[in-house]
Structure formats: structure tokens, C-alpha cells
N, CA, C and O atoms as a Maestro MAE file, in Angstrom:
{
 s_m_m2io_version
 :::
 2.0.0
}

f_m_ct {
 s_m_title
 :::
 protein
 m_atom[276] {
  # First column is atom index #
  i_m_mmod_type
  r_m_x_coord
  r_m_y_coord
  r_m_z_coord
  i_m_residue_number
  s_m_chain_name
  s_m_pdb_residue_name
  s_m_pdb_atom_name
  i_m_atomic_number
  :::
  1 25 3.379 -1.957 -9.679 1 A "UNK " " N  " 7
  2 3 2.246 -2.829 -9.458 1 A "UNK " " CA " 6
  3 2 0.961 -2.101 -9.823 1 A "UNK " " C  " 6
  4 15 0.962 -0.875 -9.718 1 A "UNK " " O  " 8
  5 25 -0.068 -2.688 -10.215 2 A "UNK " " N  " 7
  6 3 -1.427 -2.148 -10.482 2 A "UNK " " CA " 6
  7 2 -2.022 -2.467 -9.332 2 A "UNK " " C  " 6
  8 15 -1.617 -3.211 -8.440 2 A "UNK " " O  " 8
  9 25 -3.605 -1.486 -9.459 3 A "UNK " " N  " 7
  10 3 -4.273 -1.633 -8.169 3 A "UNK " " CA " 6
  11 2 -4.734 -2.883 -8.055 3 A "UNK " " C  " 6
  12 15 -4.715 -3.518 -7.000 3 A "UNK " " O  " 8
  13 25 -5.139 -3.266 -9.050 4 A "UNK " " N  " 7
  14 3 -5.758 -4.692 -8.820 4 A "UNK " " CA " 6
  15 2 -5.024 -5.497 -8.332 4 A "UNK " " C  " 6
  16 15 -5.622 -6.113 -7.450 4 A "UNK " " O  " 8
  17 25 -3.566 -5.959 -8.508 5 A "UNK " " N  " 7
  18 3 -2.384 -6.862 -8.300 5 A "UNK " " CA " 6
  19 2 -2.185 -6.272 -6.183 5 A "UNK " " C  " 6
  20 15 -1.896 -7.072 -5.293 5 A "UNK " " O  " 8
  21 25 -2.447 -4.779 -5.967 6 A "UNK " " N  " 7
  22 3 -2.411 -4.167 -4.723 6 A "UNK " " CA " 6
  23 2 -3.846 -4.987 -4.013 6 A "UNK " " C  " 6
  24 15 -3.863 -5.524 -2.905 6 A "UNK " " O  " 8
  25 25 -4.704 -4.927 -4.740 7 A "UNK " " N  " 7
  26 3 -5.639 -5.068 -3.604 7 A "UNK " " CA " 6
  27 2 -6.214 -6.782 -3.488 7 A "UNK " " C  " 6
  28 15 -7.012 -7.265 -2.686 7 A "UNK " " O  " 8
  29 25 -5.370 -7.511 -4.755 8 A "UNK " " N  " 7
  30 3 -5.460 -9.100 -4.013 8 A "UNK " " CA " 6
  31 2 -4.071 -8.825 -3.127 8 A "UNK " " C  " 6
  32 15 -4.225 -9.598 -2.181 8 A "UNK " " O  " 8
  33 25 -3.200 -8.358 -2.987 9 A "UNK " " N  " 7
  34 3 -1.965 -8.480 -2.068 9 A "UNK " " CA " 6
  35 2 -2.876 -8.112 -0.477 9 A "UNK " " C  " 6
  36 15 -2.961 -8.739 0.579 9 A "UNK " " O  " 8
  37 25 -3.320 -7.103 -0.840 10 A "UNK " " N  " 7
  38 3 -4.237 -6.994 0.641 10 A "UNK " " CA " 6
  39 2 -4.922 -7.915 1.440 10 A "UNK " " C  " 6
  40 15 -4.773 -8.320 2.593 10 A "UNK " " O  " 8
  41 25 -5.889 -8.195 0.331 11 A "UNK " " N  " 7
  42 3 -6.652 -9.052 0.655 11 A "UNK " " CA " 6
  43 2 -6.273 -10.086 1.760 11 A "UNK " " C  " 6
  44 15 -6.666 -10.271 2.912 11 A "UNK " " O  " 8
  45 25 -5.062 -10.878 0.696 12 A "UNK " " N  " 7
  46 3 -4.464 -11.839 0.849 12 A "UNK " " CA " 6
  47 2 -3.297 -11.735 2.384 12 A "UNK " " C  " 6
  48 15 -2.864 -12.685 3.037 12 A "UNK " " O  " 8
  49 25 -3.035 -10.218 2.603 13 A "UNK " " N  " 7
  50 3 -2.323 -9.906 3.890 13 A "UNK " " CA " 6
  51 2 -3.424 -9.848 4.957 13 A "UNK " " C  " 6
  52 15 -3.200 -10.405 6.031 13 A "UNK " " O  " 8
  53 25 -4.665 -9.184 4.745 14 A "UNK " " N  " 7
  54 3 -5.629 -9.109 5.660 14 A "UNK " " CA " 6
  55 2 -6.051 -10.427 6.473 14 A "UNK " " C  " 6
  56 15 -6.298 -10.515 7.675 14 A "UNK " " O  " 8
  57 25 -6.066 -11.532 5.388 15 A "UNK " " N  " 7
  58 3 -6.545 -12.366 5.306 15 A "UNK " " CA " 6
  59 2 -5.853 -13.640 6.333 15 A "UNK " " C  " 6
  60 15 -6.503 -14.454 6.989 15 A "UNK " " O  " 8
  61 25 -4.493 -13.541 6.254 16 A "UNK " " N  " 7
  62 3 -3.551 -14.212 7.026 16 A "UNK " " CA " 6
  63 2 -3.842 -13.704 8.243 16 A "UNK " " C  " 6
  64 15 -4.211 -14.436 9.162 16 A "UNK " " O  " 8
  65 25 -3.679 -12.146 8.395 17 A "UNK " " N  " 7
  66 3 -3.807 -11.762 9.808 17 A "UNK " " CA " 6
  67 2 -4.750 -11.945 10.775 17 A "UNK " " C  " 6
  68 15 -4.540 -11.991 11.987 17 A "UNK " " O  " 8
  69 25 -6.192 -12.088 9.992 18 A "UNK " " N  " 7
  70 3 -7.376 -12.375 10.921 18 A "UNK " " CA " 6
  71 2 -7.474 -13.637 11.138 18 A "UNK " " C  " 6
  72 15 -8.173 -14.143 12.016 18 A "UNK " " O  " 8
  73 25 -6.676 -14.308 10.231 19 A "UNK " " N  " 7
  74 3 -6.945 -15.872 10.904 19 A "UNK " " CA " 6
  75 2 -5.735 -16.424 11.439 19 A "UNK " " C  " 6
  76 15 -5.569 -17.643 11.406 19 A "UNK " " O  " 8
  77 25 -4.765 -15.565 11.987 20 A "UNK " " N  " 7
  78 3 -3.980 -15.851 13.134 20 A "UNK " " CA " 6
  79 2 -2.654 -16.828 12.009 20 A "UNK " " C  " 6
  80 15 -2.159 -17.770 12.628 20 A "UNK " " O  " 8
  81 25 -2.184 -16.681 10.720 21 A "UNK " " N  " 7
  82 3 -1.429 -17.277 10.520 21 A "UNK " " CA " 6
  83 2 -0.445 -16.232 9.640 21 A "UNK " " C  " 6
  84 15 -0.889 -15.298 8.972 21 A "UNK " " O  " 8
  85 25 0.859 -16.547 9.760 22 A "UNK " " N  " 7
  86 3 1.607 -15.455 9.368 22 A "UNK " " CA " 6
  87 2 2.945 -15.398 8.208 22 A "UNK " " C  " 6
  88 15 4.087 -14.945 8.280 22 A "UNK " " O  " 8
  89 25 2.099 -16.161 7.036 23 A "UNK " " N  " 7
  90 3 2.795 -16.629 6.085 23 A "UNK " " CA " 6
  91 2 1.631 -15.662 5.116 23 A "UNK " " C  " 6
  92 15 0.775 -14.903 5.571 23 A "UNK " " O  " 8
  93 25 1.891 -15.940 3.793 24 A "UNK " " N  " 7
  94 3 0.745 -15.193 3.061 24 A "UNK " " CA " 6
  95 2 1.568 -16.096 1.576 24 A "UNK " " C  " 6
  96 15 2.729 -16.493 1.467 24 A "UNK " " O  " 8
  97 25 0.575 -16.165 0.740 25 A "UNK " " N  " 7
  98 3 0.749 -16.612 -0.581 25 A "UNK " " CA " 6
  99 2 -0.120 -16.244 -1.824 25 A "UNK " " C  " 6
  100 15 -1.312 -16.531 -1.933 25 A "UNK " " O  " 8
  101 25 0.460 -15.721 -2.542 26 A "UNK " " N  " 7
  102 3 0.319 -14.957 -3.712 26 A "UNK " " CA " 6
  103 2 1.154 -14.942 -5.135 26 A "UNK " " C  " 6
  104 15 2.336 -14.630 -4.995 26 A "UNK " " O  " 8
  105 25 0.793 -15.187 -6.278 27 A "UNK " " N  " 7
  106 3 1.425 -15.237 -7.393 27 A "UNK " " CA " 6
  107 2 2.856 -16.251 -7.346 27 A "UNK " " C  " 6
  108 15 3.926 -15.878 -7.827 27 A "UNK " " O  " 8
  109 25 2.633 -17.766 -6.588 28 A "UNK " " N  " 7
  110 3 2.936 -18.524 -6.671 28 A "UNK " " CA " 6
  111 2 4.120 -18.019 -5.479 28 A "UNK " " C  " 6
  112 15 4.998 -18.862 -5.293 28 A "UNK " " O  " 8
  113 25 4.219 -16.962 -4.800 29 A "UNK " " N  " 7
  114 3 5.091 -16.721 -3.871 29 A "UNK " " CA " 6
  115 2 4.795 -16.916 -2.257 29 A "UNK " " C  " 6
  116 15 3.729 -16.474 -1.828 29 A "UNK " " O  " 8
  117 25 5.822 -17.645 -1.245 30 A "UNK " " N  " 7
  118 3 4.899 -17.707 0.049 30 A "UNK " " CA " 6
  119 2 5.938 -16.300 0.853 30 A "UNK " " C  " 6
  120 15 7.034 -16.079 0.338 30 A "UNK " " O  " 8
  121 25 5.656 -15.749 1.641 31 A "UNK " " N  " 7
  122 3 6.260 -14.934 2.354 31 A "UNK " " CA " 6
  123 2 5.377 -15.276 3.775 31 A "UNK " " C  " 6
  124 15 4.172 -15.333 4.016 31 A "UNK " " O  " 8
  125 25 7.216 -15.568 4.986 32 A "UNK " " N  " 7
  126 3 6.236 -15.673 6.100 32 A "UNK " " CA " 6
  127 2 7.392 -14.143 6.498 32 A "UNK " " C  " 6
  128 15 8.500 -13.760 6.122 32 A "UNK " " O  " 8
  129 25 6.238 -13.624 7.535 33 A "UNK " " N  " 7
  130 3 6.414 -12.541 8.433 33 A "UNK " " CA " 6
  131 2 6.348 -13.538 9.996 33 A "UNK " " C  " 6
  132 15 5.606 -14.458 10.341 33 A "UNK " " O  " 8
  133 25 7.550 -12.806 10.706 34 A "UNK " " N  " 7
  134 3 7.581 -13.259 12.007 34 A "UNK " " CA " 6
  135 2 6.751 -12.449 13.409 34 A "UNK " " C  " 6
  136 15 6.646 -12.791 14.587 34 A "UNK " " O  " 8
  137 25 6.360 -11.511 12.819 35 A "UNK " " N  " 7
  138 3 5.541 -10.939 14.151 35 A "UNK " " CA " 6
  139 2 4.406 -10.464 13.398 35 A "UNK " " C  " 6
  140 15 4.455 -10.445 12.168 35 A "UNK " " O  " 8
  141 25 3.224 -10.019 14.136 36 A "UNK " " N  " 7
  142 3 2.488 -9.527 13.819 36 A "UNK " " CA " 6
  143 2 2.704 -8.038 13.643 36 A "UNK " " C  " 6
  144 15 1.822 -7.514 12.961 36 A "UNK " " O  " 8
  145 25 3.446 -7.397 13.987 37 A "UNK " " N  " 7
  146 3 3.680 -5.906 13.541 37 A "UNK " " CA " 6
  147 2 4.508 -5.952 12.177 37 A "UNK " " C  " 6
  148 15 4.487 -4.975 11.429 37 A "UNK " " O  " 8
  149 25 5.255 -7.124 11.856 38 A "UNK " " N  " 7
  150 3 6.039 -7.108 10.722 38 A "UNK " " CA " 6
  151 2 4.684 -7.069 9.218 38 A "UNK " " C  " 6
  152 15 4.644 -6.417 8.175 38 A "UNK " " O  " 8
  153 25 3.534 -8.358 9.973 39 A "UNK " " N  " 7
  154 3 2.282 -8.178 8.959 39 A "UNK " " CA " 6
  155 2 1.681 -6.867 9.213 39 A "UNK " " C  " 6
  156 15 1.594 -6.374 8.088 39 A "UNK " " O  " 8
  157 25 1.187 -5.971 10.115 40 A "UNK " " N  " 7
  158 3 0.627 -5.150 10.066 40 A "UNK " " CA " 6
  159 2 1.342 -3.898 9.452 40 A "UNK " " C  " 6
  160 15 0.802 -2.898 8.979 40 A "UNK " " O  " 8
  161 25 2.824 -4.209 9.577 41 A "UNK " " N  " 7
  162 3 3.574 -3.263 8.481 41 A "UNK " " CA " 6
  163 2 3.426 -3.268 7.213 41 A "UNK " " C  " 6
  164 15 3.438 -2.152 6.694 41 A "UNK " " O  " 8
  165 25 3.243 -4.454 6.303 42 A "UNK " " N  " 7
  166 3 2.788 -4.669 5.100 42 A "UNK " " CA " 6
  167 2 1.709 -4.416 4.625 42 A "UNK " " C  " 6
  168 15 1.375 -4.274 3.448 42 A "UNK " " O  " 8
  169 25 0.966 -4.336 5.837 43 A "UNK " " N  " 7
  170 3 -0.351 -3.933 5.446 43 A "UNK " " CA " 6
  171 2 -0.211 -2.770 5.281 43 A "UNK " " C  " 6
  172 15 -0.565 -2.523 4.128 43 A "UNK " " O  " 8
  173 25 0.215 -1.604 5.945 44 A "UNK " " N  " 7
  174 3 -0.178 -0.321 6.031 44 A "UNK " " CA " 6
  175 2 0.813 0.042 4.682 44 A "UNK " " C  " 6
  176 15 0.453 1.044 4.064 44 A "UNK " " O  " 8
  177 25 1.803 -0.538 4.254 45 A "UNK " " N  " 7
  178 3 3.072 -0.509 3.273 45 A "UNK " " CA " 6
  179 2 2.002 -1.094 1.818 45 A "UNK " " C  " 6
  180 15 2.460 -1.059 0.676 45 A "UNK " " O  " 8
  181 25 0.828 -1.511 2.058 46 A "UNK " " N  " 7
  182 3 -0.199 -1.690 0.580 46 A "UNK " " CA " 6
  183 2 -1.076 -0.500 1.157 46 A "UNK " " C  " 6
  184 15 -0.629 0.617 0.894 46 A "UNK " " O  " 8
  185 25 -1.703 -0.524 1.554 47 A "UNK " " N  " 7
  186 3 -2.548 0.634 1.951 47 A "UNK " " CA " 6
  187 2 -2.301 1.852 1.612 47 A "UNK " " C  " 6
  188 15 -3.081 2.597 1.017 47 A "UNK " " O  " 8
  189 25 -0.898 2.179 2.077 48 A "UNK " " N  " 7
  190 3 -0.135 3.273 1.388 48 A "UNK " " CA " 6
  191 2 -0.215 3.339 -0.066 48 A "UNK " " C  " 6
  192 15 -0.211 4.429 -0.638 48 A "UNK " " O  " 8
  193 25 -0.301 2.018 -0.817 49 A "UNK " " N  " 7
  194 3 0.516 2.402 -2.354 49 A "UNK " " CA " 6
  195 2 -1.051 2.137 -2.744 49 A "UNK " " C  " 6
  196 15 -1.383 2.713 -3.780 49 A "UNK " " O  " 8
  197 25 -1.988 1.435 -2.160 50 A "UNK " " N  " 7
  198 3 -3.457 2.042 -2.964 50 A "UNK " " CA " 6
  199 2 -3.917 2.814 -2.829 50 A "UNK " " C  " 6
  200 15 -4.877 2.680 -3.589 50 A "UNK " " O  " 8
  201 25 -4.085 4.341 -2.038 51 A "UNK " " N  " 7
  202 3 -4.014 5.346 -1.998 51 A "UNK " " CA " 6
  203 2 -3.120 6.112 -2.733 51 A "UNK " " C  " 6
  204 15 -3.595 7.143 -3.209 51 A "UNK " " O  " 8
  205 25 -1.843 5.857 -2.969 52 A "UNK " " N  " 7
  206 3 -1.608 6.607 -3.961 52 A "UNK " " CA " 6
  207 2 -1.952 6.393 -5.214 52 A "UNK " " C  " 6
  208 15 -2.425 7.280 -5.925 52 A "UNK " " O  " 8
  209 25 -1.778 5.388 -5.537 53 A "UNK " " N  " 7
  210 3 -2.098 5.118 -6.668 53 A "UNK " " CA " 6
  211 2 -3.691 5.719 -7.123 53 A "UNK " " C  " 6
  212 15 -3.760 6.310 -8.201 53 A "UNK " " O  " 8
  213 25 -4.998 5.553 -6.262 54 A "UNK " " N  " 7
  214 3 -6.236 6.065 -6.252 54 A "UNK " " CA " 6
  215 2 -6.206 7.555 -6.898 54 A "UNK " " C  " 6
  216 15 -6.706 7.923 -7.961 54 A "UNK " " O  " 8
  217 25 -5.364 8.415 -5.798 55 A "UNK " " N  " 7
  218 3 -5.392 9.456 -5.626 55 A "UNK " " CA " 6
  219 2 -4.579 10.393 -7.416 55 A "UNK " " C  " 6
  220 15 -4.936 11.340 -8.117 55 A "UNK " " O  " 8
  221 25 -3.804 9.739 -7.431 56 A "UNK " " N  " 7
  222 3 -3.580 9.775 -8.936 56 A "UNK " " CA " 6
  223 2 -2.302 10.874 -9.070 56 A "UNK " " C  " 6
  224 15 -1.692 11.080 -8.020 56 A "UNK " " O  " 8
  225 25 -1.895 11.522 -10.150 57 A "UNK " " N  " 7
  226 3 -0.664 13.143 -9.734 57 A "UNK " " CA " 6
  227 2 -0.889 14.161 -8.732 57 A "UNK " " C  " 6
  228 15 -1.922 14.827 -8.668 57 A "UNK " " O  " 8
  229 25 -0.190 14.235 -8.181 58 A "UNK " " N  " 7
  230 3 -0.619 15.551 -6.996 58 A "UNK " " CA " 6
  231 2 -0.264 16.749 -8.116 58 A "UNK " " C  " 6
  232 15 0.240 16.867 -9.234 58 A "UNK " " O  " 8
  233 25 -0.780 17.438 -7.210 59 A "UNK " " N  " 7
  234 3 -1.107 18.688 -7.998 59 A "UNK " " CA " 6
  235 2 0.351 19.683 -7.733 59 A "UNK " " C  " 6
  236 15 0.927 19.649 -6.646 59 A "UNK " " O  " 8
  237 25 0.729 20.362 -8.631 60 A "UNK " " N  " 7
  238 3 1.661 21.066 -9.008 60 A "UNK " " CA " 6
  239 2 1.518 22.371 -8.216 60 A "UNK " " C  " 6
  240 15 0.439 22.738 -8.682 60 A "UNK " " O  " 8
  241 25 1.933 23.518 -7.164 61 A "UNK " " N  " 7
  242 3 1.556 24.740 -7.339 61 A "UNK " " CA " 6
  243 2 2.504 26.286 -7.316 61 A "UNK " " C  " 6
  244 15 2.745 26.896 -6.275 61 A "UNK " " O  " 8
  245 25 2.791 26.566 -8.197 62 A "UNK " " N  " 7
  246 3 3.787 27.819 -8.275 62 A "UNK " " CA " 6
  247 2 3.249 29.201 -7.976 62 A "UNK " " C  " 6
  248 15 2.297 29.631 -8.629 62 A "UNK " " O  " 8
  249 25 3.826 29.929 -7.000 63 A "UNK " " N  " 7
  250 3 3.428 31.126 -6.959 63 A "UNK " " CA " 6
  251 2 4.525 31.940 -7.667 63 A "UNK " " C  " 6
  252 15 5.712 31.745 -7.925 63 A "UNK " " O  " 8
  253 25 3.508 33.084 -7.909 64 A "UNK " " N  " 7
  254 3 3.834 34.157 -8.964 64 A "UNK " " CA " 6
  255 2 3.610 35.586 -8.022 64 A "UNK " " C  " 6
  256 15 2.714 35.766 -7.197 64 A "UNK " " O  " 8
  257 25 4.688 36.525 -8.399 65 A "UNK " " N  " 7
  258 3 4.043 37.409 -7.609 65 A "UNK " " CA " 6
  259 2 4.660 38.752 -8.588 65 A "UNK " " C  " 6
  260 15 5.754 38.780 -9.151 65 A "UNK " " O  " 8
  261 25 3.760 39.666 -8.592 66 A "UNK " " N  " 7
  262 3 4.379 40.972 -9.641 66 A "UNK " " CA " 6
  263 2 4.503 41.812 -8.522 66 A "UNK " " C  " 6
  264 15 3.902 41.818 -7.448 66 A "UNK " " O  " 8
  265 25 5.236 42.391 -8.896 67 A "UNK " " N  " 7
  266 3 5.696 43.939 -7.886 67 A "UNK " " CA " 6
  267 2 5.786 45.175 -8.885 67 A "UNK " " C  " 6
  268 15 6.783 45.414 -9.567 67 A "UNK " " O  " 8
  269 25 3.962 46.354 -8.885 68 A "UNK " " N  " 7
  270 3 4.076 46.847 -9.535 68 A "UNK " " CA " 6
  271 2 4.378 47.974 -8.798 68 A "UNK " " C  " 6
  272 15 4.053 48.249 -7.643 68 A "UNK " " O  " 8
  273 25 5.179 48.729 -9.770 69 A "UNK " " N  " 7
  274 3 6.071 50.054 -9.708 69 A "UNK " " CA " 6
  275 2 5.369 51.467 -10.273 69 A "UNK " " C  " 6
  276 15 6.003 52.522 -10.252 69 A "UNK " " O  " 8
  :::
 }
 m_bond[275] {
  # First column is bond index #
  i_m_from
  i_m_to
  i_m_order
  :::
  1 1 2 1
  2 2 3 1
  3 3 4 2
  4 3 5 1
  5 5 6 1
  6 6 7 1
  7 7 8 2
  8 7 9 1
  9 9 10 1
  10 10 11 1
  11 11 12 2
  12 11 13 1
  13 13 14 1
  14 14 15 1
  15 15 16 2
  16 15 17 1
  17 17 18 1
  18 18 19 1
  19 19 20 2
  20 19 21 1
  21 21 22 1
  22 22 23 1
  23 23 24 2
  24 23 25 1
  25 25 26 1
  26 26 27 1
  27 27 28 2
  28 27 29 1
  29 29 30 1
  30 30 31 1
  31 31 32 2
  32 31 33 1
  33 33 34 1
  34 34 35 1
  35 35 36 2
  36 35 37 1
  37 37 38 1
  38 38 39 1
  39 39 40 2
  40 39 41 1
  41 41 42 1
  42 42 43 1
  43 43 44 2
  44 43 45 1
  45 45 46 1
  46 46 47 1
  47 47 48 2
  48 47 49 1
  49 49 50 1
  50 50 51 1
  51 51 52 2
  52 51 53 1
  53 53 54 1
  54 54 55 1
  55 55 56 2
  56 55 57 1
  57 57 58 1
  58 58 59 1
  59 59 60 2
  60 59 61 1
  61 61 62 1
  62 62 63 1
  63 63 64 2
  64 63 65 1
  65 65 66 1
  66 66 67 1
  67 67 68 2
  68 67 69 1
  69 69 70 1
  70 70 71 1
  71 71 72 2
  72 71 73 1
  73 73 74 1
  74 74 75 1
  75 75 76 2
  76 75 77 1
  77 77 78 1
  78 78 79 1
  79 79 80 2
  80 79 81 1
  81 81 82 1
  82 82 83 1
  83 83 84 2
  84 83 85 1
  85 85 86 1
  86 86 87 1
  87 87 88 2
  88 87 89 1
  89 89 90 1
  90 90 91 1
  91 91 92 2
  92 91 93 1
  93 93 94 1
  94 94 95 1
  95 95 96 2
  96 95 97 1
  97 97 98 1
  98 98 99 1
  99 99 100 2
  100 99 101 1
  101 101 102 1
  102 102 103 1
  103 103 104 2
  104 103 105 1
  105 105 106 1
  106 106 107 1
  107 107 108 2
  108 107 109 1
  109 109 110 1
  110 110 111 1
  111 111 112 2
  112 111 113 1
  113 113 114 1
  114 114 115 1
  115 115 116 2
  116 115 117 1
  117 117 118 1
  118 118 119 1
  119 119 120 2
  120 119 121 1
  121 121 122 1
  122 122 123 1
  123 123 124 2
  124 123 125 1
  125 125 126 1
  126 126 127 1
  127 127 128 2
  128 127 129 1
  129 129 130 1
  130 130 131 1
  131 131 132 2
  132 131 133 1
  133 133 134 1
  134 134 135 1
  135 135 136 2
  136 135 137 1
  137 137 138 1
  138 138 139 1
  139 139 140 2
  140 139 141 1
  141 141 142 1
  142 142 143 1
  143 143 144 2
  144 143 145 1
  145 145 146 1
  146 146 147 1
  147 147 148 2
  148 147 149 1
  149 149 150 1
  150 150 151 1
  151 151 152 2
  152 151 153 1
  153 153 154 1
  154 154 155 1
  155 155 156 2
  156 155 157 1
  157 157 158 1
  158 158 159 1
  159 159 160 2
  160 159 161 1
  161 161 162 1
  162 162 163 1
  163 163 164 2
  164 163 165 1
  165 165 166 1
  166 166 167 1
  167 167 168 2
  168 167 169 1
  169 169 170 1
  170 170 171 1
  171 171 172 2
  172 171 173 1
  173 173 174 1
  174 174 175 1
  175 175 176 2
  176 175 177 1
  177 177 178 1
  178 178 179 1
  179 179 180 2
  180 179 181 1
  181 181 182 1
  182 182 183 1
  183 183 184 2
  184 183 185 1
  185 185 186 1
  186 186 187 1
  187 187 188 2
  188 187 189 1
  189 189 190 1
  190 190 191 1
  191 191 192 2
  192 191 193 1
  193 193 194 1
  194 194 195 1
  195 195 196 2
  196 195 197 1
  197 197 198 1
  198 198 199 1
  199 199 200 2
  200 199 201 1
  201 201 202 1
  202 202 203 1
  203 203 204 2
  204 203 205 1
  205 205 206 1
  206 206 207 1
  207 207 208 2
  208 207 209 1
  209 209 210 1
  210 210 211 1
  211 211 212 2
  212 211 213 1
  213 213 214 1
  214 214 215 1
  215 215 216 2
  216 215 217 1
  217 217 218 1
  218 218 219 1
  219 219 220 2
  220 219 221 1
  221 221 222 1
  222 222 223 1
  223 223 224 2
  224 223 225 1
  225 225 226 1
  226 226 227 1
  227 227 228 2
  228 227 229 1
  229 229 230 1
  230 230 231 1
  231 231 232 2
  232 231 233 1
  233 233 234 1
  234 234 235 1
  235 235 236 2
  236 235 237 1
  237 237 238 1
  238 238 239 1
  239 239 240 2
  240 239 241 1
  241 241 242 1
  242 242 243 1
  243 243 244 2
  244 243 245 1
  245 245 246 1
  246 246 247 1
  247 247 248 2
  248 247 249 1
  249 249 250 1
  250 250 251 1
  251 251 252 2
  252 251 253 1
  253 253 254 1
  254 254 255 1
  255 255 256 2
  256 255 257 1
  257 257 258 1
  258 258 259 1
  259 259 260 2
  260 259 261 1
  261 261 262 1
  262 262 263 1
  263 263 264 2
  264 263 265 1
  265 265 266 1
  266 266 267 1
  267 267 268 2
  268 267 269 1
  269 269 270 1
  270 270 271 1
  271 271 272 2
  272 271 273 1
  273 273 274 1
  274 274 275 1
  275 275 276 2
  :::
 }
}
């Protein structure tokens, strides 16, 4: 997914939750969630992947070590 496609999914999860209804619809798809922790899981489950995605390759780091004689 791209960020943009992530952050109408948000939106669109945020959006259900503050107004007390617990279905959500997006890209012609409806998804209902039965509890509110099941939505607040999705939320934090986008939140997660726009942060990574933001944050971009983590960084690589190898240590090296000489042992001089």
C-alpha cells in the first residue's frame, strides 16, 4: 500500500470511531469491526505501517574490530 492509500484508510478508520459507528468504507469495500478495540486495533495496525513507511530503510550496522599484534 502507499502512504496516501494508508492515510485515507485512517482517516476513514478515525472517522468511524469518533462518530460511534463501526463499519468503515473505502475503495468500494465495507468492513464492519465488532468492538471498539477490534477498530482501535486497526488503527494502531495503519499507524504502524505509516510510520514505517515515513521512516523509510533502517539503517544497517556492522561492527568491525582489528586485533593488532
Amino acid at each position: 500500500m502507499t502512504l496516501d492509500e494508508l492515510t485515507l484508510r485512517h482517516t476513514a478508520l478515525l472517522s468511524a470511531r469518533y462518530s460511534g459507528t463501526r463499519s468503515v468504507s473505502y475503495d468500494g469495500k465495507t468492513i464492519n469491526y465488532g468492538t471498539d478495540a477490534e477498530l482501535a486495533a486497526a488503527i494502531g495496525d495503519v499507524e504502524r505501517r505509516i510510520a514505517k513507511l515515513q521512516r523509510g530503510a533502517g539503517r544497517v550496522l556492522r561492527t568491525h574490530a582489528v586485533k593488532d599484534l
